[in-house]
N, C-alpha and C positions, 0 to 999 in steps of 0.2 A: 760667197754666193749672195748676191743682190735678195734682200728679203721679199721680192714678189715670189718667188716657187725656192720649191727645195731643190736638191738635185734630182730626187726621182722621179719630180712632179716636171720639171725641163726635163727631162728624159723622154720620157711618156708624150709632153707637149709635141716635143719635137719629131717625134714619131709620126705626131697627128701631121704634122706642118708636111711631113713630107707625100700624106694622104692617107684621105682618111683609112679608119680601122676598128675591128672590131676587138675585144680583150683576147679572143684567142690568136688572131692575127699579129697583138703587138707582140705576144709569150713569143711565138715565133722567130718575130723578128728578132726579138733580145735574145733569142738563143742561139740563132743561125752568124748574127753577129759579134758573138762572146759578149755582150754588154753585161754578165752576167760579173766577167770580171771585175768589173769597177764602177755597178753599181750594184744597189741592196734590194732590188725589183725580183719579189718570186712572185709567181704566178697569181696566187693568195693576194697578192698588194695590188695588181694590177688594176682588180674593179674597186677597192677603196681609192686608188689614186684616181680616177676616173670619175668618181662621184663627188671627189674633193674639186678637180676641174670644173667640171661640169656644174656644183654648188658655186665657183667663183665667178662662173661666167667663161667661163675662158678657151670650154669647149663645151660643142652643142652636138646633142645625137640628128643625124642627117639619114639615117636610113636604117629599117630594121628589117632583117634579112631571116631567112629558113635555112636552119645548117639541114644537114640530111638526115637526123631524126627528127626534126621536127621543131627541135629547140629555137626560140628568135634570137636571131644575136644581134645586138646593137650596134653599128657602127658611129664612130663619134669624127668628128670635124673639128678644126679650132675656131672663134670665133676673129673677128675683128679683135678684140681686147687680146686673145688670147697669143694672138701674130706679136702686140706689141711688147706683152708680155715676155712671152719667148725670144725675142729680139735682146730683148734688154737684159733679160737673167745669164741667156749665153754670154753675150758681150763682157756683163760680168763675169763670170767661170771663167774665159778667156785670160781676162786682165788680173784678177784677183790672186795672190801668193797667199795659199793659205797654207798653215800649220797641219803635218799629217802624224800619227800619233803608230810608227810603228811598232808591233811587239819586239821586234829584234832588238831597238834600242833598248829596251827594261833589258833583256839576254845580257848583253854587252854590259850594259850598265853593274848585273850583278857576277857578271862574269867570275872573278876571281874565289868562287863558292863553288866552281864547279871543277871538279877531278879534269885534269889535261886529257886522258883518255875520252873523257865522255863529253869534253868539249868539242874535242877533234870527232869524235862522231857525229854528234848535234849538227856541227857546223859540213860535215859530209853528206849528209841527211839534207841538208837544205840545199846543196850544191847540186845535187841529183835533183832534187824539186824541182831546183828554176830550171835546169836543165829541160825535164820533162814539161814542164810550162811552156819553156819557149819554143818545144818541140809541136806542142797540143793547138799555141794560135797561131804559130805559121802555117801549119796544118793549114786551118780553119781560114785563114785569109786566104791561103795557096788553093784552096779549094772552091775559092769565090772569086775568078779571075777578073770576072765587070762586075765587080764593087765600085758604086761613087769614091768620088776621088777623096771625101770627106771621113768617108767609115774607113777607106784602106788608111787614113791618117791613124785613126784611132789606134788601130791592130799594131801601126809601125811604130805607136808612139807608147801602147804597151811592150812592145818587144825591146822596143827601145830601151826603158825601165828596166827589164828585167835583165836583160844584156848589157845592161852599166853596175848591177847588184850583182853579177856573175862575175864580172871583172876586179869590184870591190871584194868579193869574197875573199879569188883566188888570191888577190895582193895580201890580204888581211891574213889567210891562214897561210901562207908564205914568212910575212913577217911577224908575226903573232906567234903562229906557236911552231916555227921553224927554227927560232932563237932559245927552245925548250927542250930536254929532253924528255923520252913519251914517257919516264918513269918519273919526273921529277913532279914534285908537288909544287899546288899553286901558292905562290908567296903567302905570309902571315899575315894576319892583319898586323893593325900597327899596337893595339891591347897585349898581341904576342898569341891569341887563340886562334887556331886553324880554323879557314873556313868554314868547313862541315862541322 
């Protein structure tokens, strides 16, 4: 990510860019949209990221509004700076391959410490997951039929993910511990002490 914003600060930006909004408006959107998946924006961050904008310049409050108790809410706007800003840090996000730091890999990694039976669950347990996952944003995109054509990207290119780690599973516990039998203990180490 280009070090003009973070991801959650292009996030938020870009929310602005597509008009303006007030902090309960973006919670909204970032929920109606599942952005919730893949990025780290709760409700709580929303008016710190807002203030850290707003402190760069990058967005300006343009109107303050009367919710129906009474309360004003702020609506924010991006600035000029802030267009170019956000231009530039997508483009990067875009082009940038960054390193992602799953849990699963450490799983794998220390694999051989864990009982066949309760690996073969572990790894069931997560097959039902993605499953339910990918159940939960197609949902959620199938329920938003005029979605821009940019956010239905988003949803296809989670499900996408998660339906290439579905396929990886199946393949992995296929040949993984299909080569095992469910009674058979995980190999030694090389010292000669069993895993546990």
């Amino acid at each position: 990510m280009a070090a003009d914003l973070t991801p959650a600060e292009l996030t938020l930006l870009g929310l602005l860019m597509e008009k303006p909004r007030h902090g309960y408006e973006l919670d909204e959107v970032i929920s109606t949209r599942g952005m919730r998946e893949w990025t780290e924006i709760g409700f709580s961050s929303i008016y710190y990221l807002l203030a850290r904008l707003r402190d760069r310049g990058l967005i300006t409050e343009i109107d303050t509004s009367r919710a129906a108790r009474g309360k004003a809410r702020r609506v924010y706007g991006p600035t000029a700076e802030g267009r170019r800003a956000c231009a530039r840090s997508a483009e990067a996000a875009l082009t940038e391959l960054r390193p992602v730091f799953p849990p699963i890999l450490a799983g794998l990694a220390n694999q051989p410490v864990i009982p066949p039976e309760r690996l073969q669950a572990a790894l069931d347990r997560r097959a039902a997951a993605l499953a339910e996952k990918i159940a939960t944003i197609g949902a959620a995109r199938d329920a938003q039929p005029d979605l821009p054509g940019f956010v239905r990207a988003i949803f296809d290119y989670a499900l996408g993910q998660l339906a290439a780690e579905q396929q990886w599973l199946a393949a992995y516990q296929a040949a993984e511990l299909g080569n095992r039998s469910p009674n058979e203990p995980p190999a030694r180490k090389a010292d000669g002490h069993d895993p546990l």
